[in-house]
MOPAC internal coordinates of N, CA, C and O (Angstrom, degrees):
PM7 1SCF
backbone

  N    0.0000 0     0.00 0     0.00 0    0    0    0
  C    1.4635 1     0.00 0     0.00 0    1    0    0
  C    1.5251 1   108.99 1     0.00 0    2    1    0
  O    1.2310 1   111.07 1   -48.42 1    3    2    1
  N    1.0236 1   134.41 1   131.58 1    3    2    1
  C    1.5623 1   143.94 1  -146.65 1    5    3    2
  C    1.6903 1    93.50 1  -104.48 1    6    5    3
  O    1.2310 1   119.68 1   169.19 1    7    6    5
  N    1.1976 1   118.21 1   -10.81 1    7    6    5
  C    1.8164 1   104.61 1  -153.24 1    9    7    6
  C    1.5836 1    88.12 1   -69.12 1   10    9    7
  O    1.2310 1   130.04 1     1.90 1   11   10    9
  N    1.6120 1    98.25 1  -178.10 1   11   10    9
  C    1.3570 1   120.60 1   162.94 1   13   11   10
  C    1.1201 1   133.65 1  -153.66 1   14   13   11
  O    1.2310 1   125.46 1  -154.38 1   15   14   13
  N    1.2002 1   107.12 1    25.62 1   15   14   13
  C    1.5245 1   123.35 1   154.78 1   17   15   14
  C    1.8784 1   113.72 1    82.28 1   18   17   15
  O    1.2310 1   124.76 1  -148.22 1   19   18   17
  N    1.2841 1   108.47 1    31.78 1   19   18   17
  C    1.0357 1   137.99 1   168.02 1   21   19   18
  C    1.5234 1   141.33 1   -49.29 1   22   21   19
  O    1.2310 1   121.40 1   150.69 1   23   22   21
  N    1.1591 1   114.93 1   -29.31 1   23   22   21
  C    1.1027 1   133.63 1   155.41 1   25   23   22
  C    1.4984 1    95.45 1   112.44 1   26   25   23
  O    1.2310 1   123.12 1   157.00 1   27   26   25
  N    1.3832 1   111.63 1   -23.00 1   27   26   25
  C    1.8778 1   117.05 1  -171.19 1   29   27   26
  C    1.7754 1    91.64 1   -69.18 1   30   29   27
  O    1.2310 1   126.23 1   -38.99 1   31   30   29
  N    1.2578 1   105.63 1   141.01 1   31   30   29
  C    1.3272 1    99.11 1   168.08 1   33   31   30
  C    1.8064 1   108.47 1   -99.56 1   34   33   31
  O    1.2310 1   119.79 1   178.85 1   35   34   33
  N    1.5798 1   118.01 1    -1.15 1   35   34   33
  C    1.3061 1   119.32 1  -143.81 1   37   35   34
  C    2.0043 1   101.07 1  -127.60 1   38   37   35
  O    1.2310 1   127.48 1   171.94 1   39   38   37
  N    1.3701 1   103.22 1    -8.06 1   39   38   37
  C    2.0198 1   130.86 1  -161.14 1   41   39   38
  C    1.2605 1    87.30 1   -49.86 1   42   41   39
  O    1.2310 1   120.02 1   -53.58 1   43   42   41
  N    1.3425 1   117.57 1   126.42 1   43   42   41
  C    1.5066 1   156.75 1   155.80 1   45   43   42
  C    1.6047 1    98.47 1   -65.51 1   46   45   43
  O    1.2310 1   117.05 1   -63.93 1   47   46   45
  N    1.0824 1   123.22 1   116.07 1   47   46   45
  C    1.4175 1   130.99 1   160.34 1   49   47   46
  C    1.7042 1   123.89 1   -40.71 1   50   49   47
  O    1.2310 1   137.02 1   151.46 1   51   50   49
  N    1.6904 1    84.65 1   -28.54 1   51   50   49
  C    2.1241 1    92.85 1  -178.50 1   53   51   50
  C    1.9687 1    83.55 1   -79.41 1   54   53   51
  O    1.2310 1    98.98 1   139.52 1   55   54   53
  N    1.1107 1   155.40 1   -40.48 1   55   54   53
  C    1.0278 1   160.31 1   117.68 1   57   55   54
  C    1.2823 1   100.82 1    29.02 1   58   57   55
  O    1.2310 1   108.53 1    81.81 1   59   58   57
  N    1.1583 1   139.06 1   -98.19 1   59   58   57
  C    1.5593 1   138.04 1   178.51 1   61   59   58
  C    1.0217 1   118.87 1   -37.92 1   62   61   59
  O    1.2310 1   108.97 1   151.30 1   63   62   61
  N    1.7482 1   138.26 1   -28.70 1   63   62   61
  C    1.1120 1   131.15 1   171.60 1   65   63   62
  C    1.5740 1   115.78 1   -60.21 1   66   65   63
  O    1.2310 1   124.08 1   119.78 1   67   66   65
  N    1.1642 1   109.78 1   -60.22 1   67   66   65
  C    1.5850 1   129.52 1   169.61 1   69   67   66
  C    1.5617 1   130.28 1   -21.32 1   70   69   67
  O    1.2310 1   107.90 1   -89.74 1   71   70   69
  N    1.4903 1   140.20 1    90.26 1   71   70   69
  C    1.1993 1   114.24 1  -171.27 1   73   71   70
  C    1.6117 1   123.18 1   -32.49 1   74   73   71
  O    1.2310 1   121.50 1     3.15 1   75   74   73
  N    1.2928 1   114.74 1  -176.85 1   75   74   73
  C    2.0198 1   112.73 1   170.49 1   77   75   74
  C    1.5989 1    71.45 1  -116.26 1   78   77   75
  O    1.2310 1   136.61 1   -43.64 1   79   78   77
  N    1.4385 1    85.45 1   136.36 1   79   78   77
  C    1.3622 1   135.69 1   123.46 1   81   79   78
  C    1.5756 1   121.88 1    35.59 1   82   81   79
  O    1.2310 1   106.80 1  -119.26 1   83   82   81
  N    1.3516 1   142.17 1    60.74 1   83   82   81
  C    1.5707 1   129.42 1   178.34 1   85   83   82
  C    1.5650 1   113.52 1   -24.35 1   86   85   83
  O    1.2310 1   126.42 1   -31.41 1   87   86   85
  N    1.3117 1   105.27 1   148.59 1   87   86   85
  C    1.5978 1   111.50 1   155.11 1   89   87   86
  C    1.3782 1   118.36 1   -41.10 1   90   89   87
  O    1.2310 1   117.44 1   130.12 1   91   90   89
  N    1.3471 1   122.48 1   -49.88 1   91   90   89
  C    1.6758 1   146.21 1   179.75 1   93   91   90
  C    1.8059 1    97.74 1   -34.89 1   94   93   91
  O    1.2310 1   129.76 1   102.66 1   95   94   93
  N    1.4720 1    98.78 1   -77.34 1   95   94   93
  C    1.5221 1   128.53 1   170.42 1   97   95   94
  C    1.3055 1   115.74 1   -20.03 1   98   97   95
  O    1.2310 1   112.43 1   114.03 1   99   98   97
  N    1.3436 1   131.90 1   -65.97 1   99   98   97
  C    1.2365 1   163.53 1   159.05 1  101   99   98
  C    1.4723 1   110.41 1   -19.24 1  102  101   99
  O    1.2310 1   129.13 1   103.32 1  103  102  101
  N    1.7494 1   100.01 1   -76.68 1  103  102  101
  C    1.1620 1   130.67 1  -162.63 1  105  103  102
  C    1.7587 1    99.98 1   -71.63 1  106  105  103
  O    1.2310 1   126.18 1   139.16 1  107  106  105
  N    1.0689 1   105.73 1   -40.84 1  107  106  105
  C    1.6456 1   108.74 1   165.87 1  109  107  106
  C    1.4367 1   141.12 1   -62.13 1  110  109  107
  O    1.2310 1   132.87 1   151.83 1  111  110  109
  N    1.6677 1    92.74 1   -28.17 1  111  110  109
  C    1.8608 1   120.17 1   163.05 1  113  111  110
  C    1.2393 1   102.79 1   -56.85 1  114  113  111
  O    1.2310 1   124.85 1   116.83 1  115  114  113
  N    1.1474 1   108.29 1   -63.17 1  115  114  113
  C    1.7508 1   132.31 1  -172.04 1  117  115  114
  C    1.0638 1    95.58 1   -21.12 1  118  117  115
  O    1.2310 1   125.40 1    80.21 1  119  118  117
  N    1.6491 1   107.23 1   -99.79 1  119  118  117
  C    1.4864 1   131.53 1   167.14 1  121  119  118
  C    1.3492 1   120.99 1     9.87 1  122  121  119
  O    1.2310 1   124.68 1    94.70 1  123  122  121
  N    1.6925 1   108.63 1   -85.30 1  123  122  121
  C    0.9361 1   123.77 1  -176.78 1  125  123  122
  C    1.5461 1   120.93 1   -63.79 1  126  125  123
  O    1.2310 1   113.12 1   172.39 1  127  126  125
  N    1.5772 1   130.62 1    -7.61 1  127  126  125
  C    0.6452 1   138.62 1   168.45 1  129  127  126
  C    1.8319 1   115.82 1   -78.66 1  130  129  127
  O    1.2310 1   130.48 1   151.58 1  131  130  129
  N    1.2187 1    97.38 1   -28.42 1  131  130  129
  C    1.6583 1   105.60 1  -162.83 1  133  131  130
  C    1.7015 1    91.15 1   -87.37 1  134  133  131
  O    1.2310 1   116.55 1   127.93 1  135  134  133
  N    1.3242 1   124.16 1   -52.07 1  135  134  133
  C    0.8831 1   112.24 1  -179.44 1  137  135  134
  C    1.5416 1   126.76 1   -68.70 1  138  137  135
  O    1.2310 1   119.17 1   177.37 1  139  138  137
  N    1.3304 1   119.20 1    -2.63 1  139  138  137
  C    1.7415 1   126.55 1   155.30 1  141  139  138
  C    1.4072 1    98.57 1   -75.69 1  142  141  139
  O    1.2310 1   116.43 1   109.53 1  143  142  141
  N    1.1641 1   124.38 1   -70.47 1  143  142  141
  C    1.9539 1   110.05 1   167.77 1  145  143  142
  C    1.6067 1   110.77 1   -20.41 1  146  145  143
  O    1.2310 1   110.06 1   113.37 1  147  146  145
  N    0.8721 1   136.27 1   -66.63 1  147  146  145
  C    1.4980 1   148.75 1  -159.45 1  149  147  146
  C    1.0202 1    83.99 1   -71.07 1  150  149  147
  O    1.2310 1   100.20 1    96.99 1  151  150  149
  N    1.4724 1   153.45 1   -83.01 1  151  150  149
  C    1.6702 1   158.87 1  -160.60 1  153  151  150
  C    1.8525 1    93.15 1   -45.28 1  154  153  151
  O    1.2310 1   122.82 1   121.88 1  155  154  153
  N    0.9471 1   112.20 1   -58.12 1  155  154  153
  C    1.6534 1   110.80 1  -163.88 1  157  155  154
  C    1.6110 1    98.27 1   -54.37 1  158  157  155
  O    1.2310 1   127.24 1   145.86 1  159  158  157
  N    1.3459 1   103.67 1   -34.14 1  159  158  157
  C    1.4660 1    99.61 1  -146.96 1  161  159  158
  C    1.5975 1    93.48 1   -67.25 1  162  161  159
  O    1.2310 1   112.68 1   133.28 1  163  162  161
  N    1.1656 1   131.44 1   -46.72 1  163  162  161
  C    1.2906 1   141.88 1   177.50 1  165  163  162
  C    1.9309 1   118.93 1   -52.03 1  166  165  163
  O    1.2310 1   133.36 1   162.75 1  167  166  165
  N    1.7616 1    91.78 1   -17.25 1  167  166  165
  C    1.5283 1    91.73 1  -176.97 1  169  167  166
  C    1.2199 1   127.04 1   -87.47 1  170  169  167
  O    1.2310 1   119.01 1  -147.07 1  171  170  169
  N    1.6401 1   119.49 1    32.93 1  171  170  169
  C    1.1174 1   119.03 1  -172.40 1  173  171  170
  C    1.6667 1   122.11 1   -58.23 1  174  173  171
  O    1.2310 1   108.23 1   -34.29 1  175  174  173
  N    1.2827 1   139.60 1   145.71 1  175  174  173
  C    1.5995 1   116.58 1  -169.67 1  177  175  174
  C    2.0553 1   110.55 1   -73.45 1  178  177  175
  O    1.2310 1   131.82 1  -104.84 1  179  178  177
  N    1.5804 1    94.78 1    75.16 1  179  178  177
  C    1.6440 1    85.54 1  -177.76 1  181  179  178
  C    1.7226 1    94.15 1  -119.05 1  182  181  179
  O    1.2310 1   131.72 1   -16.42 1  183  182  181
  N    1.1438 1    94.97 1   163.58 1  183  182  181
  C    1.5494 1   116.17 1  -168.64 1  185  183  182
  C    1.7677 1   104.20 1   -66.80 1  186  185  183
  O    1.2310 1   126.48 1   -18.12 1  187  186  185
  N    1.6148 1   105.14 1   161.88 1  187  186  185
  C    1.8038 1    91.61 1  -179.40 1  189  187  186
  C    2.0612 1    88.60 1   -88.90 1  190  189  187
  O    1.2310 1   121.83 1  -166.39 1  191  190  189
  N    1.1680 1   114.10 1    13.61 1  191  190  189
  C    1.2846 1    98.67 1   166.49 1  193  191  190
  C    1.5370 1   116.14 1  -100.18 1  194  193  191
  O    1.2310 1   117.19 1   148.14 1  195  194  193
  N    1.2129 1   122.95 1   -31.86 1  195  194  193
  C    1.4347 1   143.03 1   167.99 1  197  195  194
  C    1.8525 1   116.38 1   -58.91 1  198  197  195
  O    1.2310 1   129.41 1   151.07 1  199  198  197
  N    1.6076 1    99.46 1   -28.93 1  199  198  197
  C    1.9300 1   113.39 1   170.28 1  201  199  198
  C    1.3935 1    94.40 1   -75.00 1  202  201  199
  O    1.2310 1   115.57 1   141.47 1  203  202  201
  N    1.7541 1   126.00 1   -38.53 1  203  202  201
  C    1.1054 1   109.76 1  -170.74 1  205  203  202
  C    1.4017 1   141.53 1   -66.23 1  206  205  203
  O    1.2310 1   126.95 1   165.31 1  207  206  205
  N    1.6924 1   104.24 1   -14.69 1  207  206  205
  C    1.2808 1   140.66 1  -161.71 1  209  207  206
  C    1.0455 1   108.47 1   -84.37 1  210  209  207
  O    1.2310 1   125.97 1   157.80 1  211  210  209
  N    1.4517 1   106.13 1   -22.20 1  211  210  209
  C    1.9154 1   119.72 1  -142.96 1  213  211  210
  C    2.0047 1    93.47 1   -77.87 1  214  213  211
  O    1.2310 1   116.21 1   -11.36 1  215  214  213
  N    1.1307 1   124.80 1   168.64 1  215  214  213
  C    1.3171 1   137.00 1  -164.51 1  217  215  214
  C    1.6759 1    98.08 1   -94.66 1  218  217  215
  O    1.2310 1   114.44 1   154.96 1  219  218  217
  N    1.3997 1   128.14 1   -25.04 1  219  218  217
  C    1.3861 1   125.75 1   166.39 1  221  219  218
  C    1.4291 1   100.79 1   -64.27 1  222  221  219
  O    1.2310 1   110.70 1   114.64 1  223  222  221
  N    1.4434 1   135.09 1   -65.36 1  223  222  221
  C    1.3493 1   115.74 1  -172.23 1  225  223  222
  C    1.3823 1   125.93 1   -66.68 1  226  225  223
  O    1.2310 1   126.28 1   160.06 1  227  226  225
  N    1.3859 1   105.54 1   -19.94 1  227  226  225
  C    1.7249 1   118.38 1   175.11 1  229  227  226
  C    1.5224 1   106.51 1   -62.37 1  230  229  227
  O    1.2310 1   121.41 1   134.50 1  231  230  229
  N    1.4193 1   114.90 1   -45.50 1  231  230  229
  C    1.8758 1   113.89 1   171.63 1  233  231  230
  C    0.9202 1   100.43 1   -77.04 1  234  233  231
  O    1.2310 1    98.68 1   177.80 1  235  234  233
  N    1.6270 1   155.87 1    -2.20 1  235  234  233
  C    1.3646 1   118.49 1  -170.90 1  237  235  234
  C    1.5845 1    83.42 1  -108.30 1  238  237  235
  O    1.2310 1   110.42 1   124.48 1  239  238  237
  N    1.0949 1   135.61 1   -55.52 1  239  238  237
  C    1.9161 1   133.18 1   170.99 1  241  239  238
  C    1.4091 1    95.22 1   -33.17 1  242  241  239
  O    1.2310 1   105.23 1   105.59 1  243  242  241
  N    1.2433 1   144.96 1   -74.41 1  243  242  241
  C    1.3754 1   144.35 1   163.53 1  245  243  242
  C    1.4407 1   124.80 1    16.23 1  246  245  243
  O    1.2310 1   131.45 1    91.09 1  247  246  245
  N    2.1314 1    95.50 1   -88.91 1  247  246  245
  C    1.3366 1   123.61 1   151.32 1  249  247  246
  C    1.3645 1   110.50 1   -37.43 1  250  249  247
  O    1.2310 1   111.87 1   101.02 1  251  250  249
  N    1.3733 1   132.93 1   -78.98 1  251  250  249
  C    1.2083 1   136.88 1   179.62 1  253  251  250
  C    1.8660 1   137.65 1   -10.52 1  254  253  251
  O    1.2310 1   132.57 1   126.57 1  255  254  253
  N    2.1565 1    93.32 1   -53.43 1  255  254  253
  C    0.9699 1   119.25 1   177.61 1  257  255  254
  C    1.2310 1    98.90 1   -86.66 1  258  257  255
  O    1.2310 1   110.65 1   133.80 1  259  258  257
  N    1.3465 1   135.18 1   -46.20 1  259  258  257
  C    1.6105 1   125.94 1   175.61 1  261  259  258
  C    1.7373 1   119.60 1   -13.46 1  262  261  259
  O    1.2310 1   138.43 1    97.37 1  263  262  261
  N    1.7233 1    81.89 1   -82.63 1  263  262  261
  C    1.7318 1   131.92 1   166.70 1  265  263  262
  C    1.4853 1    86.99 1   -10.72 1  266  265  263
  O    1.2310 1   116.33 1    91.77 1  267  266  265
  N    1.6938 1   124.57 1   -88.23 1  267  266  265
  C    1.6159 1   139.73 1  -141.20 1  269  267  266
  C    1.4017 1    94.67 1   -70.77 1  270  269  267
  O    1.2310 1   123.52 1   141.47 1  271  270  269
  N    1.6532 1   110.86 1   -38.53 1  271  270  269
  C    1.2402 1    89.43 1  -161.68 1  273  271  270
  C    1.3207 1   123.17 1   -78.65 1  274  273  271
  O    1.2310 1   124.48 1   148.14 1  275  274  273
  N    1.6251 1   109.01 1   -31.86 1  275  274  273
  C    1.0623 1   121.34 1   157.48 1  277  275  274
  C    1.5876 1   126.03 1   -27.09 1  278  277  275
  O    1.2310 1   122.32 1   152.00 1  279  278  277
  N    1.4214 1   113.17 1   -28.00 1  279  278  277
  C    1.3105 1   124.56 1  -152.18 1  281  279  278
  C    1.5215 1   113.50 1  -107.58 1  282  281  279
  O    1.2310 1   128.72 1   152.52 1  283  282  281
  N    1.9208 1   100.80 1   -27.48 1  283  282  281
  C    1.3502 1   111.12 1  -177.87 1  285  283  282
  C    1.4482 1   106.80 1   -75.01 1  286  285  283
  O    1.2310 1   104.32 1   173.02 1  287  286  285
  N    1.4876 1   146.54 1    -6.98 1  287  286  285
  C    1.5111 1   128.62 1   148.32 1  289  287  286
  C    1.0928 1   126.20 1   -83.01 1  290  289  287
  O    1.2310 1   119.22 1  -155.97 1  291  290  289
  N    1.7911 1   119.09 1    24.03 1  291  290  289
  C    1.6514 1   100.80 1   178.88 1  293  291  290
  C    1.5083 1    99.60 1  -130.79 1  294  293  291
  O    1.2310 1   128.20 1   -47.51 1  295  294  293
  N    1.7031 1   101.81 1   132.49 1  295  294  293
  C    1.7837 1   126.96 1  -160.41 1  297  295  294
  C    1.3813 1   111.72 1   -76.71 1  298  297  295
  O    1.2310 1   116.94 1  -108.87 1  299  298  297
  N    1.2809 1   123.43 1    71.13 1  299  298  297
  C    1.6552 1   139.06 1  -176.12 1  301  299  298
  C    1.3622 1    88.09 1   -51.23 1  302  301  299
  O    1.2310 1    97.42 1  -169.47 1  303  302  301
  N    1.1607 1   157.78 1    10.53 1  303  302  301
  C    1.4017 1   147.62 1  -175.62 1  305  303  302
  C    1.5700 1    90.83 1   -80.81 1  306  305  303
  O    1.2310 1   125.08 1   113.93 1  307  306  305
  N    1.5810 1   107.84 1   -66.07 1  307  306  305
  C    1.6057 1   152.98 1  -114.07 1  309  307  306
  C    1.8048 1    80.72 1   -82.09 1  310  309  307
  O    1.2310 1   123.45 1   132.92 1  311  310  309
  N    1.3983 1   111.00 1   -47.08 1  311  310  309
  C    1.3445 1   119.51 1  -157.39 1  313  311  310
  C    2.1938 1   102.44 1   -65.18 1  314  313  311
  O    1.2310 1   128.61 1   -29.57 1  315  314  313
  N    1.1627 1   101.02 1   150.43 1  315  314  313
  C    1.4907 1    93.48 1  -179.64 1  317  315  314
  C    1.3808 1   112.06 1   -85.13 1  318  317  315
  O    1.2310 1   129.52 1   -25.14 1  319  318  317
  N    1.1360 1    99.26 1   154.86 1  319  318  317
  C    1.6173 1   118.62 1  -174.00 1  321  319  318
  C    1.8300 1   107.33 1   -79.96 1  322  321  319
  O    1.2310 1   116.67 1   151.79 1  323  322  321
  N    1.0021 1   123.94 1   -28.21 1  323  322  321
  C    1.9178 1   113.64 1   161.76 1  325  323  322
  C    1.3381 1   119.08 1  -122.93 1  326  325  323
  O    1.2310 1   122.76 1  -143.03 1  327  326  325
  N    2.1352 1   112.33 1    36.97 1  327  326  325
  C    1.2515 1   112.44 1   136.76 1  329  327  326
  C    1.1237 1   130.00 1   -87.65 1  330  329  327
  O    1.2310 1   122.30 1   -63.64 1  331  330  329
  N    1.6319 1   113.20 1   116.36 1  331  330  329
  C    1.5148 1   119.97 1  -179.23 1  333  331  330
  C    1.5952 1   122.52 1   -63.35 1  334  333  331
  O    1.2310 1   125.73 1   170.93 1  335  334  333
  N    1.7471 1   106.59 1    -9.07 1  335  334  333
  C    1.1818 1    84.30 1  -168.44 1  337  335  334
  C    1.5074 1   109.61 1  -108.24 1  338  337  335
  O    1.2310 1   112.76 1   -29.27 1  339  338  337
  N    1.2206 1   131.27 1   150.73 1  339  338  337
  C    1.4256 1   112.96 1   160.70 1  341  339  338
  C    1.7708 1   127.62 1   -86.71 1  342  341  339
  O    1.2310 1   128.61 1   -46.39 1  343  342  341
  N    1.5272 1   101.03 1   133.61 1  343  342  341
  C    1.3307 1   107.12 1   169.30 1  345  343  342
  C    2.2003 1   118.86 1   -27.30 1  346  345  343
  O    1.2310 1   123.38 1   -58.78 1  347  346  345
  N    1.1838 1   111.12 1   121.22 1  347  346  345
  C    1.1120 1   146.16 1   151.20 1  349  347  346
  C    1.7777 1   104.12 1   -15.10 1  350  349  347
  O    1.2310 1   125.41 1   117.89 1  351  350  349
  N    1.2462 1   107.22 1   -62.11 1  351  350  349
  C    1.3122 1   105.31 1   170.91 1  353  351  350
  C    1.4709 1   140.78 1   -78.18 1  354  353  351
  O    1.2310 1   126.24 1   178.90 1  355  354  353
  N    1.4370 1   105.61 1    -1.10 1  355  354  353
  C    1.5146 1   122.52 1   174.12 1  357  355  354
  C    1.4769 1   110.02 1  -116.14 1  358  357  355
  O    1.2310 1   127.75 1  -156.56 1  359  358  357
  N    1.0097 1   102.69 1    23.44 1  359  358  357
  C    1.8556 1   107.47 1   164.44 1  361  359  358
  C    1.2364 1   106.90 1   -89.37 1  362  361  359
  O    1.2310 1   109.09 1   -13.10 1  363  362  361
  N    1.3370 1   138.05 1   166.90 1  363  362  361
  C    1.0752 1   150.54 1   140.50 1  365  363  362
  C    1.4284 1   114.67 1   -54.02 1  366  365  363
  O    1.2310 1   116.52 1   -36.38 1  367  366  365
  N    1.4329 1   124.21 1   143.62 1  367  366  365
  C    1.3606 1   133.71 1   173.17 1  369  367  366
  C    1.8509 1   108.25 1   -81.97 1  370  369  367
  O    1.2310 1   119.46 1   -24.52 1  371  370  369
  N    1.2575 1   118.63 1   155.48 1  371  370  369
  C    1.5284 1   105.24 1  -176.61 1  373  371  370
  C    1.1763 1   123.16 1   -61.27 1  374  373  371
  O    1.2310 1   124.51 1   144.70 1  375  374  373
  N    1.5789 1   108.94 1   -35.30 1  375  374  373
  C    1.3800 1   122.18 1  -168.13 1  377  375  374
  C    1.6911 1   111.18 1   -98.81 1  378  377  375
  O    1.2310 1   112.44 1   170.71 1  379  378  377
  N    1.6176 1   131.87 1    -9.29 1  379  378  377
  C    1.1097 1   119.23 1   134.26 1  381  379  378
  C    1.3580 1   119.44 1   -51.67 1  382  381  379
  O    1.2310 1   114.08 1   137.57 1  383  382  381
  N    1.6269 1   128.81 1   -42.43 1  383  382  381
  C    1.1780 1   104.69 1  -159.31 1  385  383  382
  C    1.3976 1   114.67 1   -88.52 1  386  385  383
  O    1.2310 1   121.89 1   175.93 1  387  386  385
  N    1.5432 1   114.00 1    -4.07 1  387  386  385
  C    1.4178 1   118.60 1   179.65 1  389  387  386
  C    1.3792 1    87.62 1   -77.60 1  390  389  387
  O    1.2310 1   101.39 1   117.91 1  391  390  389
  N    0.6960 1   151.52 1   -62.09 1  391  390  389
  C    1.5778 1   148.87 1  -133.06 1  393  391  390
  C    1.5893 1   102.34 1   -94.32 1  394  393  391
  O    1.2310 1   117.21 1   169.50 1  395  394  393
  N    1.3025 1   122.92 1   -10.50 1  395  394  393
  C    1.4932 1   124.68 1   163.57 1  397  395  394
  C    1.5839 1   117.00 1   -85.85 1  398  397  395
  O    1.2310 1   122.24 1   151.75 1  399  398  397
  N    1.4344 1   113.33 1   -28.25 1  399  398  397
  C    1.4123 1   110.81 1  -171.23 1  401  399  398
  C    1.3977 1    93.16 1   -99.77 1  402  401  399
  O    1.2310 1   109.16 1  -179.54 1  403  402  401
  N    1.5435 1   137.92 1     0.46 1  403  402  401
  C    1.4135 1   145.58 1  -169.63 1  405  403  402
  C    1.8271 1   101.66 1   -86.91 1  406  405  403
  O    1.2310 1   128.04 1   123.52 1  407  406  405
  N    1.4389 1   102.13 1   -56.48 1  407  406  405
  C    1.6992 1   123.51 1   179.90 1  409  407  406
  C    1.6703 1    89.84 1   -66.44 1  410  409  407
  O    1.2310 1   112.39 1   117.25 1  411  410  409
  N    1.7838 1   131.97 1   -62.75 1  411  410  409
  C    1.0079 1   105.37 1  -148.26 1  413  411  410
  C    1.9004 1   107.76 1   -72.36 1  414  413  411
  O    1.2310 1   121.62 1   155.02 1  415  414  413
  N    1.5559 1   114.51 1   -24.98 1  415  414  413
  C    1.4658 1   112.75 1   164.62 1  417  415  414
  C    1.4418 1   114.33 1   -11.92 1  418  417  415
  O    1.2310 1   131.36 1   102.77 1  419  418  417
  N    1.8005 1    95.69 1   -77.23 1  419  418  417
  C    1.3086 1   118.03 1  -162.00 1  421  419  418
  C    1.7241 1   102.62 1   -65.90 1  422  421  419
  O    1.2310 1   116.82 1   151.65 1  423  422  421
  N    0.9115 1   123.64 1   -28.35 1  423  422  421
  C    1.7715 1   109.30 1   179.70 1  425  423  422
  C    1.6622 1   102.64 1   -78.63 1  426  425  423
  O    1.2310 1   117.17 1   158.19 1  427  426  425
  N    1.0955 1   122.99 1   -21.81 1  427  426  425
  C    1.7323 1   122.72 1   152.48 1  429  427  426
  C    1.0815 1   114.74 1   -36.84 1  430  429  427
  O    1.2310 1   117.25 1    88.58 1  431  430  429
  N    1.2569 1   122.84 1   -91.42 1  431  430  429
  C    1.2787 1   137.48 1   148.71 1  433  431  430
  C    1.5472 1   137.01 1    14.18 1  434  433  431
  O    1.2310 1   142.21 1   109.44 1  435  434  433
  N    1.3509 1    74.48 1   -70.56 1  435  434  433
  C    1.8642 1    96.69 1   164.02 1  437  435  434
  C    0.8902 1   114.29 1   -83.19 1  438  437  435
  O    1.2310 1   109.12 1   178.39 1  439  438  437
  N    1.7725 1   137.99 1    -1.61 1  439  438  437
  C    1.4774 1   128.98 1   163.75 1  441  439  438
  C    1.5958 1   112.17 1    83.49 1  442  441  439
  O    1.2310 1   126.63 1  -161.56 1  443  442  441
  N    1.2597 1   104.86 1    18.44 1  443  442  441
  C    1.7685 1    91.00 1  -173.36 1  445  443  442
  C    1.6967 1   103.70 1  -128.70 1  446  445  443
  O    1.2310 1   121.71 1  -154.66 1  447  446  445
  N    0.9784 1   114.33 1    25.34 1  447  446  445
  C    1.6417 1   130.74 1   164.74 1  449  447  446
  C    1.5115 1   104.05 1   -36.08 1  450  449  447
  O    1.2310 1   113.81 1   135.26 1  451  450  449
  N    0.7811 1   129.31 1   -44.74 1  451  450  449
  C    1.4218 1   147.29 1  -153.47 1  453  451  450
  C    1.7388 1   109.43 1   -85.71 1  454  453  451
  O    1.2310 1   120.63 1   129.12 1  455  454  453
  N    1.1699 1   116.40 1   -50.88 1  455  454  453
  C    1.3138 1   132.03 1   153.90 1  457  455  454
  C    1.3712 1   137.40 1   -51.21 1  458  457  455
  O    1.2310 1   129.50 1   176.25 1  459  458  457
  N    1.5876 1    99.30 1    -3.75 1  459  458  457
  C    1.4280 1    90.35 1   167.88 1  461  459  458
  C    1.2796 1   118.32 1  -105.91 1  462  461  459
  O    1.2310 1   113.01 1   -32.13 1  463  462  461
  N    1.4745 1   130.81 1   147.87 1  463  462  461
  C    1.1103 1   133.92 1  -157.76 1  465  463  462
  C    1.5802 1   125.09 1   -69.98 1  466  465  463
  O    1.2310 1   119.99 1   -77.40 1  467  466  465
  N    1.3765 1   117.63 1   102.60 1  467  466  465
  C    1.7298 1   108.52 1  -167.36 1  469  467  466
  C    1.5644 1   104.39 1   -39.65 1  470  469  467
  O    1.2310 1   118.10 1   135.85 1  471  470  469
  N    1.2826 1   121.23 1   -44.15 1  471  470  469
  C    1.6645 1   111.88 1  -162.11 1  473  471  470
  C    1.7020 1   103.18 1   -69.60 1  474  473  471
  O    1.2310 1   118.67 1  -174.78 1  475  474  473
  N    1.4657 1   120.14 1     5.22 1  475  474  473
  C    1.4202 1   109.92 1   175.43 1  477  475  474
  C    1.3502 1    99.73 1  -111.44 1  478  477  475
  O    1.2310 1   108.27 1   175.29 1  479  478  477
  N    1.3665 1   139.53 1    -4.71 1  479  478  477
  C    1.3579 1   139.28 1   160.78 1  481  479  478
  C    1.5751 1   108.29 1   -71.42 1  482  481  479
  O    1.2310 1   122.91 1    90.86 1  483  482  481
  N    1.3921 1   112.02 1   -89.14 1  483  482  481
  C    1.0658 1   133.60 1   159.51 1  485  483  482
  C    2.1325 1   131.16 1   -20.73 1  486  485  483
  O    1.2310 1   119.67 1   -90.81 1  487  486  485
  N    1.3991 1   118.23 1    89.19 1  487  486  485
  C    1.6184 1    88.91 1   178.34 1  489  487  486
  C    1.7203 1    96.79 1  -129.33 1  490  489  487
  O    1.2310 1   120.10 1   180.00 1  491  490  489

């Protein structure tokens, strides 16, 4: 009996010739594995109208509308043309912006990127 106690229950003999596996290798299985976990998790059989409903896209439109509106009282005219810096108050806060690229992840995910309306990105 050729085995060697390998843990493979299935090891190809051309198999033993072959080094195992880098750390790199591994760590890249991983990955790609976790992130098919993460993909499934989103694949529940719901409609792209039923994703739309969902409370992840409701906070990220939310955030979204915050963001513009926030934005539609300040006079980009007014501001000078060779100040490099931008005003303090038209930055993003840290934790809006974690929480915008957090929601927009998950609408990746969920495949419905596409569905959101350019004129609510865009003003």
């Amino acid at each position: 009996d050729g085995r060697r106690g390998s843990g493979s229950r299935y090891r190809d003999s051309s198999d033993e010739d072959s080094p195992p596996p880098s750390m790199s290798e591994i760590a890249r299985k991983m990955k790609m594995k976790e992130k098919q976990k993460k993909r499934k998790a989103y694949e529940p059989k719901l409609t792209q109208e039923e994703l739309m409903d969902s409370s992840t896209f409701k906070r990220f439109s939310a955030s979204i509308d915050n963001i513009l509106e926030n934005l539609e009282d300040v006079d980009f005219t007014a501001m000078a043309a060779d100040d490099d810096e931008i005003p303090q108050e038209l930055l993003l806060g840290k934790h809006q912006l974690n929480e915008l690229g957090s929601e927009s992840a998950k609408i990746k995910a969920m495949n419905i990127t596409s569905r959101i309306p350019s004129d609510k990105l865009v003003k």
